[in-house]
VOGU-3710 file (C-alpha; in Angstrom, 3 decimals, decimal comma):
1> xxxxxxxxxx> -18,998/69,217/-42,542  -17,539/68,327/-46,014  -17,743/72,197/-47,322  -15,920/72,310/-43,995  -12,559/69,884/-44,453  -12,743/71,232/-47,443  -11,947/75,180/-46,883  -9,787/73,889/-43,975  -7,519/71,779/-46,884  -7,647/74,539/-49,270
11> xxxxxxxxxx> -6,782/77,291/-46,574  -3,554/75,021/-45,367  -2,479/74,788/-49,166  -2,197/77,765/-50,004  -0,878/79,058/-47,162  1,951/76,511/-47,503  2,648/77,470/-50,972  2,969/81,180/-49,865  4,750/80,447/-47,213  7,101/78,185/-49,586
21> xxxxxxxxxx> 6,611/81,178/-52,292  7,979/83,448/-49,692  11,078/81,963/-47,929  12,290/79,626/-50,899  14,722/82,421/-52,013  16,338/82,524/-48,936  16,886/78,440/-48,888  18,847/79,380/-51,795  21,201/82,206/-49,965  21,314/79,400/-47,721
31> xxxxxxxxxx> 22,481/76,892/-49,229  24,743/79,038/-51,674  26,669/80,029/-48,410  28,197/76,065/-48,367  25,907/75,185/-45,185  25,369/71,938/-46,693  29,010/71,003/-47,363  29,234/69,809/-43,525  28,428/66,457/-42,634  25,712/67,445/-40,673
41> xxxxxxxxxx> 24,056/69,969/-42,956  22,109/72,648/-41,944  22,072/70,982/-38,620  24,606/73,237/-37,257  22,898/76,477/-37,091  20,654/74,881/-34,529  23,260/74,290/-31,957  22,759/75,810/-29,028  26,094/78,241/-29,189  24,968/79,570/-32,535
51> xxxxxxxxxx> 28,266/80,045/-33,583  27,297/78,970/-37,158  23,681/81,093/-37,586  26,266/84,096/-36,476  28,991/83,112/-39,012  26,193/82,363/-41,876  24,678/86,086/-40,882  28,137/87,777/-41,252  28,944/86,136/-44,621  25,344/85,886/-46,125
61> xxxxxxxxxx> 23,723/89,222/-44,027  24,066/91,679/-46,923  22,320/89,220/-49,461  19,564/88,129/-46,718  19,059/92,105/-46,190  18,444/92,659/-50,243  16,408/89,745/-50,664  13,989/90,653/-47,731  14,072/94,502/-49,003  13,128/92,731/-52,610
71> xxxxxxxxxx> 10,635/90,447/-50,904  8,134/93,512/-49,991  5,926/93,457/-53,413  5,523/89,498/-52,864  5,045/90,046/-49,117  2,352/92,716/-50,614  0,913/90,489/-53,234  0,523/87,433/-50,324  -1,527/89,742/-48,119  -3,878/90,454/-51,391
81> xxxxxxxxxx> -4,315/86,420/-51,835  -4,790/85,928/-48,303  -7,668/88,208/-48,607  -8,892/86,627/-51,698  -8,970/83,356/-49,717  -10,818/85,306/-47,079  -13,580/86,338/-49,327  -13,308/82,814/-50,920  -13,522/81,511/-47,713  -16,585/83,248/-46,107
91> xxxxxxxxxx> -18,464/83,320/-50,145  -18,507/79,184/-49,610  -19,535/79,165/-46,037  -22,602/81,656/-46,988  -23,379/79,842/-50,281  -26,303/77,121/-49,815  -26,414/75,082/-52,427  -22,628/75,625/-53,280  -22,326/76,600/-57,069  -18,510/77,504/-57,881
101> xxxxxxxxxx> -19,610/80,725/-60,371  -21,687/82,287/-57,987  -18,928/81,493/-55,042  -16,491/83,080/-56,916  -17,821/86,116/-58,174  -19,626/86,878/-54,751  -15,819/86,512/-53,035  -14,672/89,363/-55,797  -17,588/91,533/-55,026  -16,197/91,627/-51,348
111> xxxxxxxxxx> -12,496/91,706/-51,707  -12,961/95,799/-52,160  -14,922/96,386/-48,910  -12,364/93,449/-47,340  -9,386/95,556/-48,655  -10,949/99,027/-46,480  -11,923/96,662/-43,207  -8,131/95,834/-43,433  -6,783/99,246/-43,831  -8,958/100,808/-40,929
121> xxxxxxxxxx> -8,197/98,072/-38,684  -4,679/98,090/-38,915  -4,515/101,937/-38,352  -6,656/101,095/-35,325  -4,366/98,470/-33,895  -1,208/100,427/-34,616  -2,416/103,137/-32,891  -4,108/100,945/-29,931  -0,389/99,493/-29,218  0,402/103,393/-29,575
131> xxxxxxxxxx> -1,318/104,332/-26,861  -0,847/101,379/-24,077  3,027/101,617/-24,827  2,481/105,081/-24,392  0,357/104,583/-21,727  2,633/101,693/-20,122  5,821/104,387/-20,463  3,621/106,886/-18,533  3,146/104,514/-15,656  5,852/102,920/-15,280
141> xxxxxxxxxx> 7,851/106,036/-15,367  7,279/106,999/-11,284  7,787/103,806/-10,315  10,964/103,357/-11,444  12,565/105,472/-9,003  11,199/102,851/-6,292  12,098/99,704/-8,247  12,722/99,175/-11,759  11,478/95,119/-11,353  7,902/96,951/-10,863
151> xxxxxxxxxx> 8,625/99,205/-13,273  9,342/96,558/-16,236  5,936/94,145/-14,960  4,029/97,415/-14,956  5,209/98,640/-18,752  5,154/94,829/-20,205  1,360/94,446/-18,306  -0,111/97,152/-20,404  1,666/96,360/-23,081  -0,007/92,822/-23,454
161> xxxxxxxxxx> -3,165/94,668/-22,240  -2,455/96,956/-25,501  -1,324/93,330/-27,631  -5,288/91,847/-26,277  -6,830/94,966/-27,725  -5,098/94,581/-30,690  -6,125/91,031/-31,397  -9,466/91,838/-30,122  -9,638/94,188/-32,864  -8,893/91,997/-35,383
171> xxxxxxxxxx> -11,547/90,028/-33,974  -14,126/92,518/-34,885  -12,622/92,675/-38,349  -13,260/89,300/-38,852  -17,669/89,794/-37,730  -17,267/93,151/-39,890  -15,889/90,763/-42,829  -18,458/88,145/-42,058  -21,228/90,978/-42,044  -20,532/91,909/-45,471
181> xxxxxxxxxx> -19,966/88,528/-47,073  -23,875/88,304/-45,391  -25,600/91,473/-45,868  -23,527/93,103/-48,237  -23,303/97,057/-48,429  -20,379/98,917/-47,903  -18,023/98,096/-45,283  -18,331/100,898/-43,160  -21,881/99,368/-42,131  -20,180/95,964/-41,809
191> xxxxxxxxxx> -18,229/97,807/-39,004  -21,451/99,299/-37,563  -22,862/95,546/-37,677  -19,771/94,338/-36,393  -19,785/96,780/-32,865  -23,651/95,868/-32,779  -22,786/91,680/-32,954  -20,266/92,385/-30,216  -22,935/94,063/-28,114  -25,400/92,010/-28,612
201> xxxxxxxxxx> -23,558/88,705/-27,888  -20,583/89,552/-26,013  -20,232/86,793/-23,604  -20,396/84,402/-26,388  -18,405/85,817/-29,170  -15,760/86,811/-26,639  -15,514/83,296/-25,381  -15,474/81,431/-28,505  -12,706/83,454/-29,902  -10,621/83,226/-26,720
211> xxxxxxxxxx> -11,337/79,179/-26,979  -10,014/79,021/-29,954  -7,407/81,448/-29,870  -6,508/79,698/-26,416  -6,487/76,034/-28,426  -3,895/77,651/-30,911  -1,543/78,894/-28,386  -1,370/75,431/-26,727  -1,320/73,677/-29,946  2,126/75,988/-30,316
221> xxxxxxxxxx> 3,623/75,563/-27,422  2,684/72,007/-27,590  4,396/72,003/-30,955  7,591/73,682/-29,758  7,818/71,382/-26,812  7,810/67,988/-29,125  10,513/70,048/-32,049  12,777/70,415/-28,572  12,181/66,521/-28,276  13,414/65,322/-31,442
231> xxxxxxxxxx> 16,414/67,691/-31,515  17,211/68,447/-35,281  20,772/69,295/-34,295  21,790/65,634/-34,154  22,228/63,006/-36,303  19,068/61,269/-38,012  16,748/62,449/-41,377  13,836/60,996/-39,509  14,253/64,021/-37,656  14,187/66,835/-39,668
241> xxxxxxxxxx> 10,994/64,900/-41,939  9,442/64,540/-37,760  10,088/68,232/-37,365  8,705/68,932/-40,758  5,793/66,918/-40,290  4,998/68,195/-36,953  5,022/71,927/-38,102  2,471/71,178/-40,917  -0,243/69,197/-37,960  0,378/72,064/-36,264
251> xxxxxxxxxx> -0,122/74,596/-39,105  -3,400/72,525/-40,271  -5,099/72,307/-37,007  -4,014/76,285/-36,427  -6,218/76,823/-40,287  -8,988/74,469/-38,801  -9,343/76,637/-35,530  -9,392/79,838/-37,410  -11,695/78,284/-40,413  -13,895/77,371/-37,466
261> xxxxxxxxxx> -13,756/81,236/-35,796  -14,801/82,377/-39,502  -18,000/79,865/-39,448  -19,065/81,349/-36,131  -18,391/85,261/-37,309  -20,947/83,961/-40,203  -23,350/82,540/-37,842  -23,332/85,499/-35,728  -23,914/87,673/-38,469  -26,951/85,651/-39,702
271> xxxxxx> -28,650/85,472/-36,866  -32,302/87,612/-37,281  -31,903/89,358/-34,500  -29,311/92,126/-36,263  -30,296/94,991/-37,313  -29,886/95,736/-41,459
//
């Protein structure tokens, strides 16, 4: 349980200082743009006409547009130290008794095969949405003759039928990843490991992830709901620091839910009863 809290602090750091790594910069266009000479600060690009976000995007647009267009290679170089993490992650969870050498250079051994499990899944998921839109299009296309209400529910249904294989997909990455951090090889057999896993425990992999992945979405909206409470566009610090400090529960729990999806993938890909 320690190793645990643990991963689930370490995760939450260091996605908070990409996260800060990432969208610092544009604080800075921000605030260069005089948002913070009004008495109520930045305040005023949360009112609900939006008058000011419009004004701040016509004045500041071109530099926001460079700095995101110069933001790529770091947006590039995140994804490579989430992955680390991942391999960090799942090298500590398989690592009885933990030694911090051996942890470490396991997690490098993997971050190759991680690197290819992430390249063919995302091809697989962008063509996956492909195909439903496609799909949805297809459908919806006769129908609209009749009634274009049908038509839309018919196009956005597949569409989130497409968005569940998608995830879904990325669930299987995540056994495939949790194969190879167990088994090793190459991670074209952690796929092959990964398909077996899902057909050997579907019922329980499948609800497990939706669980959790269920718990985050509520934890969300949940999180939205309150940030509507408080209000940031009025008066008060203790509002903004409530808003901040709601965000990063809501950000920690969201790393504890997915630290604890990794520990089952692990699990599931320990268990004897999978074929090597």
């Amino acid at each position: 349980m320690k190793t645990f809290v643990w991963l689930v602090l370490a995760n939450y750091l260091l996605r908070a200082l990409l996260a800060a790594g990432l969208f610092s910069p544009f604080v800075h266009v921000v605030e260069a743009a005089g948002v913070g000479q009004f008495p109520a600060g930045d305040r005023i690009l949360f009112q609900p006409s939006g008058l000011y976000l419009l004004e701040l995007l016509r004045l500041a647009g071109s530099e926001l547009a460079a700095l995101a267009h110069g933001s790529l290679w770091l947006l590039l170089a995140t994804a490579l130290a989430s992955i680390v993490a991942r391999a960090l992650t799942y090298s500590t969870l398989a690592q009885r008794p933990f030694e911090l050498g051996e942890v470490i250079a396991r997690a490098l051994r993997l971050v190759p095969g991680y690197l290819l499990i992430v390249g063919l899944v995302f091809l697989a998921q962008v063509l996956t949405l492909g195909l439903f839109y496609w799909l949805g299009s297809e459908l919806s296309r006769p129908l609209g003759a009749r009634s274009e209400r049908i038509a839309d529910l018919v196009l956005v249904g597949v569409a989130l039928l497409g968005l569940f294989a998608a995830l879904l997909l990325g669930a299987i990455a995540e056994l495939a990843r949790a194969s190879l951090a167990h088994a090793g090889g190459g991670a074209l057999s952690a796929m092959g490991r990964a398909l077996e896993l899902c057909q050997r425990f579907p019922v329980r992999l499948l609800s497990r992830w939706a669980g959790l992945g269920a718990s985050g979405v509520v934890l969300v909206l949940l999180g939205a709901e309150l940030s509507g409470l408080i209000d940031v566009s009025r008066a008060g610090g203790w509002r903004t620091a409530g808003v901040f400090t709601l965000h990063q529960l809501v950000a920690l729990a969201l790393t504890a839910l997915h630290t604890a999806w990794l520990a089952i993938a692990l699990g599931a890909a320990q268990s004897p009863i999978v074929s090597r």
